[in-house]
BAKOLVEX-640045 format. One record per residue (C-alpha): x, y, z. Coordinates in steps of 0.2 Angstrom, whole numbers, padded with zeros to 4 digits, always signed. Example, Ala and Ser with C-alpha at 12.3 -4.5 7.8 and 13.67 -1.06 7.14 Angstrom:
+0062-0022+0039
+0068-0005+0036
//
This chain:
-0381+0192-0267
-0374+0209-0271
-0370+0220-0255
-0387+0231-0249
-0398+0221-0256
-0408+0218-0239
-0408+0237-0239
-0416+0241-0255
-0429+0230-0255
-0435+0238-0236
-0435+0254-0247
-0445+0248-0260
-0458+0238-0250
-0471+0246-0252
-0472+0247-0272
-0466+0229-0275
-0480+0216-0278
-0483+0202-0264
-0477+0187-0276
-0460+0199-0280
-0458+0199-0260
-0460+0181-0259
-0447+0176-0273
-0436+0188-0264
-0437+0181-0249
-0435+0162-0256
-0418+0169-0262
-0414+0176-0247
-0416+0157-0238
-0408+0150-0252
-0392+0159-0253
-0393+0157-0233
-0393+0138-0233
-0381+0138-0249
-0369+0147-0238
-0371+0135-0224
-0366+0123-0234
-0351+0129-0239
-0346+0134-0221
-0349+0117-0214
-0339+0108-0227
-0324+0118-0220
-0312+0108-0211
-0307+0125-0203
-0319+0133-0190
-0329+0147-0193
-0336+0158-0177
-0345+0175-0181
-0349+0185-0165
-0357+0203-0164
-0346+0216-0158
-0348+0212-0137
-0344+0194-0141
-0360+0188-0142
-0360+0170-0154
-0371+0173-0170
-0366+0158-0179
-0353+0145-0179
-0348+0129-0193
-0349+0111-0190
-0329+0111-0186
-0328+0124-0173
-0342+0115-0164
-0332+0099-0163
-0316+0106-0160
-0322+0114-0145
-0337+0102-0139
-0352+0116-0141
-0370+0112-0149
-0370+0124-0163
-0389+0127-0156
-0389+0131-0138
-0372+0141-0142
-0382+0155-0153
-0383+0168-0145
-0373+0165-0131
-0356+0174-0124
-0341+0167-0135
-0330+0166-0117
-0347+0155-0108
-0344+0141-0122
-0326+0142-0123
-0318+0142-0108
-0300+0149-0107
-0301+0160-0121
-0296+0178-0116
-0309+0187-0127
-0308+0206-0121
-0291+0207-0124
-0289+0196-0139
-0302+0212-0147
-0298+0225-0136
-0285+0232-0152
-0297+0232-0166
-0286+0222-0175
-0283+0208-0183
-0275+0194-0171
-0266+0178-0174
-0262+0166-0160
-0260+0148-0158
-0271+0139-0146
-0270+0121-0136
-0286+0114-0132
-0288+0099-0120
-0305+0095-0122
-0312+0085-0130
-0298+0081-0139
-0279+0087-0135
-0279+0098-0150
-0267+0112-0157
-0275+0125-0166
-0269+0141-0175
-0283+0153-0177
-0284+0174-0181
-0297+0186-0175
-0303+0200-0186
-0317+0214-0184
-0329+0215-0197
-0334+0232-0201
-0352+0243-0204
-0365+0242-0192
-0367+0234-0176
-0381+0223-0171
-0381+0227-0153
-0387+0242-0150
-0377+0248-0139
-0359+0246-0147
-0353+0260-0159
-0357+0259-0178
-0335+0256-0183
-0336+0237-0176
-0351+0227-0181
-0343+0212-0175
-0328+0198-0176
-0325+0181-0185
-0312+0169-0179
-0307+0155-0188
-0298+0141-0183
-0286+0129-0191
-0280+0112-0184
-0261+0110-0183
-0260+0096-0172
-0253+0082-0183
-0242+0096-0192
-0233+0102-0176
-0231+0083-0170
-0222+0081-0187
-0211+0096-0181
-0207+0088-0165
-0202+0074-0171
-0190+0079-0184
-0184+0091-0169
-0182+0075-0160
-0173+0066-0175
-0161+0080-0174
-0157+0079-0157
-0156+0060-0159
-0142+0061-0172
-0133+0073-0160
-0134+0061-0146
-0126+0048-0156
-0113+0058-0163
-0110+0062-0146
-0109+0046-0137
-0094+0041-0150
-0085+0053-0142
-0091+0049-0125
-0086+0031-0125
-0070+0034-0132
-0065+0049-0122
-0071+0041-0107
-0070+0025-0106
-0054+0019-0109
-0046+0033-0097
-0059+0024-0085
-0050+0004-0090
-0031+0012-0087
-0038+0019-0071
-0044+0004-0063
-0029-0008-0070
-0018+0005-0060
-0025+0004-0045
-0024-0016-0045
-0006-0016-0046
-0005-0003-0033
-0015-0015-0021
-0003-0027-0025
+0011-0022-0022
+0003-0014-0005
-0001-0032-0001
+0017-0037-0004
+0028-0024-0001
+0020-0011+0013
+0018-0011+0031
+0001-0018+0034
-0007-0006+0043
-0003+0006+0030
-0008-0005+0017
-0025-0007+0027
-0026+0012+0027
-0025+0014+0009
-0036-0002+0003
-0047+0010+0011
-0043+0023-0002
-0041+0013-0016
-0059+0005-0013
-0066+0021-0012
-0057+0026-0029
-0063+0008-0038
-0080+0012-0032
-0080+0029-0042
-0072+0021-0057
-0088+0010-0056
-0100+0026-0053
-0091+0033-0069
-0093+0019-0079
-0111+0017-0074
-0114+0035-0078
-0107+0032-0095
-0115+0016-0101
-0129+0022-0095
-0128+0037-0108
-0123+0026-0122
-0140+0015-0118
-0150+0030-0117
-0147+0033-0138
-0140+0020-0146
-0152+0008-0154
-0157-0009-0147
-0168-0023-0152
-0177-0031-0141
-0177-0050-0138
-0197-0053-0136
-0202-0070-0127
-0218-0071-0120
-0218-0064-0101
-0229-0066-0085
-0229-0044-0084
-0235-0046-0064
-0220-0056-0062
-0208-0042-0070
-0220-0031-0058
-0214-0042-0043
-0197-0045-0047
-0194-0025-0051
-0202-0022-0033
-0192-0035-0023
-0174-0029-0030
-0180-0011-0025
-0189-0015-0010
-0174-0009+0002
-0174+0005-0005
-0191+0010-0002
-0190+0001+0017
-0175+0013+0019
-0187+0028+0015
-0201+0023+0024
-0210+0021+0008
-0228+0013+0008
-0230+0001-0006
-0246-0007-0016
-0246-0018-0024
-0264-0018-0038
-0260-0034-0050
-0276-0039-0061
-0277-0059-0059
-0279-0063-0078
-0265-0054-0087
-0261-0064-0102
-0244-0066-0104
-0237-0054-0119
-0220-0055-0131
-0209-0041-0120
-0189-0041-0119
-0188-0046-0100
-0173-0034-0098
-0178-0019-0105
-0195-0018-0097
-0187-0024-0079
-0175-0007-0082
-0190+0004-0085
-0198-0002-0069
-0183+0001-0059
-0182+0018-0066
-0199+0023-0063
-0198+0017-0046
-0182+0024-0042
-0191+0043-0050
-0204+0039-0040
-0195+0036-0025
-0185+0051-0026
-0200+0062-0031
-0209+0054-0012
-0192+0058-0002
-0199+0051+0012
-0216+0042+0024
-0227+0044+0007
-0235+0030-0004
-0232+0021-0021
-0247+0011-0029
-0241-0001-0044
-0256-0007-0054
-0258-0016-0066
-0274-0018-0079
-0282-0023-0097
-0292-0019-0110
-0294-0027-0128
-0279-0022-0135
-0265-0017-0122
-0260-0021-0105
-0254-0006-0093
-0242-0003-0079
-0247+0013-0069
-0234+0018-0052
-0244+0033-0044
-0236+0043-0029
-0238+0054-0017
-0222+0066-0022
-0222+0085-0024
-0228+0082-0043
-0224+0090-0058
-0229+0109-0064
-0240+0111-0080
-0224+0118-0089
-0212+0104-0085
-0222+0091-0090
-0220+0091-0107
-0199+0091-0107
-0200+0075-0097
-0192+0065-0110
-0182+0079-0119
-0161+0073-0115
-0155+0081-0099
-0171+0088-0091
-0172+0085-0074
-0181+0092-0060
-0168+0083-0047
-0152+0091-0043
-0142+0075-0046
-0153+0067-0061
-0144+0065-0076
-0160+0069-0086
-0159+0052-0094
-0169+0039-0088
-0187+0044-0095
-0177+0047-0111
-0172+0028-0110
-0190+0023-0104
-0198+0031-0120
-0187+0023-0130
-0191+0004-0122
-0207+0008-0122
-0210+0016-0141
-0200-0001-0146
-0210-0012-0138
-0225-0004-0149
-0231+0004-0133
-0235+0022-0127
-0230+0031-0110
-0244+0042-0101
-0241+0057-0089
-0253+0063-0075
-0248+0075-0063
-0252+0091-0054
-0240+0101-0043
-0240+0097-0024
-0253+0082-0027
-0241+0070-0035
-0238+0058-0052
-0247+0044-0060
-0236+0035-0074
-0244+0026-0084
-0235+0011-0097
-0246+0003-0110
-0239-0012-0119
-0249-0019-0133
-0256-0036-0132
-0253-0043-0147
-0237-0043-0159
-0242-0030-0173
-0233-0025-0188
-0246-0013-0195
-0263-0008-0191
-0280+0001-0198
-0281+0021-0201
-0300+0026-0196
-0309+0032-0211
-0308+0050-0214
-0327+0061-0211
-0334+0066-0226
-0328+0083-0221
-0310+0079-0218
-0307+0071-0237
-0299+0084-0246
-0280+0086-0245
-0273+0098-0230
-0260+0110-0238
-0247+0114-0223
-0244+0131-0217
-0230+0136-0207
-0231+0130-0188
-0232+0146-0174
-0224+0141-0157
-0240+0138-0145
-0242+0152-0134
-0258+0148-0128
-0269+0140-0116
-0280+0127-0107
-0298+0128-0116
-0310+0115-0107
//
């Protein structure tokens, strides 16, 4: 429908025939529900608001990437149905405005999406004539940024290794001729020195093996954390792993005055796990939890299942983690503890993801952390896509991925 059309046929109303002005008015519908059609085929979101913010109409996709009824959100304020979304000054310039957006419900979503004024006359009365209102479409970049991350991980990965070939080499053999020295010195101080001076200096030399040991911890804990494992799978009883974790560290906890729970579900069937591996991501877990507690708080270990997977979850009272540090927890090095080496998460992701399984933050600043291990049930070697909506069959052609800037939508 060519532009002013509307506007013409006002002027010419009252000479046009009554039957003219019906078929002009069929058009008009026609072209309207042609139109959204075409709008609600889109994969990308469409939202058209008057010039205050004020929703006029908005596609099948935006509704569902934001949870909305396209109905009951006509005619309403942008910022009442999308909760978050700073909407004064994402307009204030008049310009057009790219951003990228992270939506947690109701999906955990990454969106890129652009603001622009649409010009001529405003439908609210009271807003001036240069801004008669805004579009904002929105495209989903979720699984295009989660490809990003992982090749960044892959990258990082490869570094790691290169890394640890240097490690082992540079390290640990200094570490082996430093701790065959110091047995031949307590040798021939058992043989040849006056014993009490012999006595005092077992005393040094123990404390000098000890570090030797702390080194070589350090170091094969390092080379664990990257270099690729396979895990020995044998069917396991999980709430004995559960137990057996629990008992080794119990001191530990006793020490700190550490309250512990134990929730294990009766009927867990035993599942194909590498013993080993899943018994070193409990006592790293516990041991962050631990630490996170400090002292007098509680740990719950639960245990649960549903059809598919059985979980692990070890929530504590702990001073938690902020908003902005919860997603570097598995990122090499990053520790919120002065003494961590920032590796053990990295070596429970890795378990976990070999295991076929997924690892689950919760936690909120002051209020403590909940982490949660899903293990599937069953040995799985591939499994079902769900079909794509009738919407979502034509190819995605990939843009180039903004850094997310923005923030919680609800």
């Amino acid at each position: 429908m060519k532009s002013g059309f509307i506007d013409k046929l006002i002027e010419r109303l009252d000479r046009v025939d009554p039957q003219e002005i019906q078929s002009y008015v069929l058009r008009v519908v026609q072209e309207k529900g042609f139109l959204e059609k075409v709008f609600n085929a889109l994969r990308e979101g469409v939202i058209v608001t008057g010039a205050r913010g004020t929703i006029h109409y908005l596609n099948r996709a935006a509704s569902e990437l934001f949870g909305v009824d396209r109905n009951e959100s006509i005619g309403q304020p942008i910022e009442s149905r999308i909760r978050g979304l700073d909407w004064e000054s994402l307009t204030r310039s008049g310009r057009v405005v790219s951003r990228d957006l992270e939506i947690f419900y109701p999906e955990h979503r990454y969106v890129n999406f652009y603001v622009a004024p649409l010009e001529g006359e405003s439908v609210e009365d009271d807003q001036p004539d240069e801004v008669g209102g805004f579009v904002l479409l929105l495209r989903d970049i979720t699984e295009t940024r989660q490809v990003h991350l992982e090749e960044l991980e892959s990258e990082r990965m490869n570094a790691l290794t290169m890394l640890a070939a240097g490690v082992a080499h540079e390290i640990g053999n200094p570490l082996n001729s430093l701790n065959i020295h110091l047995q031949l010195m307590e040798r021939k101080l058992r043989k040849k020195a006056d014993p009490a001076l012999a006595r005092e200096l077992s005393e040094s030399l123990e404390i000098a093996r000890s570090e030797i040991k702390r080194l070589d911890f350090i170091v094969e804990k390092f080379l664990s954390a990257i270099r690729p494992t396979t895990p020995q799978f044998e069917l396991t009883d999980l709430n004995q792993i559960v137990r057996e974790s629990v008992q080794f560290l119990e001191p530990e906890l006793d020490d700190r005055g550490i309250d512990l729970q134990l929730q294990l579900h009766t009927d867990l069937p035993l599942i194909r796990i590498d013993r080993d591996q899943i018994k070193q991501v409990f006592y790293n877990l516990i041991r962050n939890a631990a630490q996170a507690i400090g002292s007098n708080g509680e740990l719950v270990v639960r245990t649960d299942l549903n059809d598919q997977q059985v979980s692990v979850s070890f929530a504590d009272t702990g001073s938690g983690i902020s908003a902005e540090e919860l997603g570097k927890v598995f990122e090499p090095y990053f520790t919120t503890k002065t003494t961590g080496s920032g590796l053990g998460l990295l070596i429970v992701h890795r378990i976990v993801r070999e295991h076929g399984g997924e690892v689950e933050f919760e936690s909120e600043e002051g209020e403590g952390t909940t982490v949660t291990i899903y293990l599937p049930r069953f040995e799985k070697q591939m499994r079902f896509l769900p079909p794509p909506k009738e919407e979502e069959t034509r190819s995605e052609e990939g843009d180039d991925v903004i850094e997310v800037e923005a923030s919680s939508v609800q």
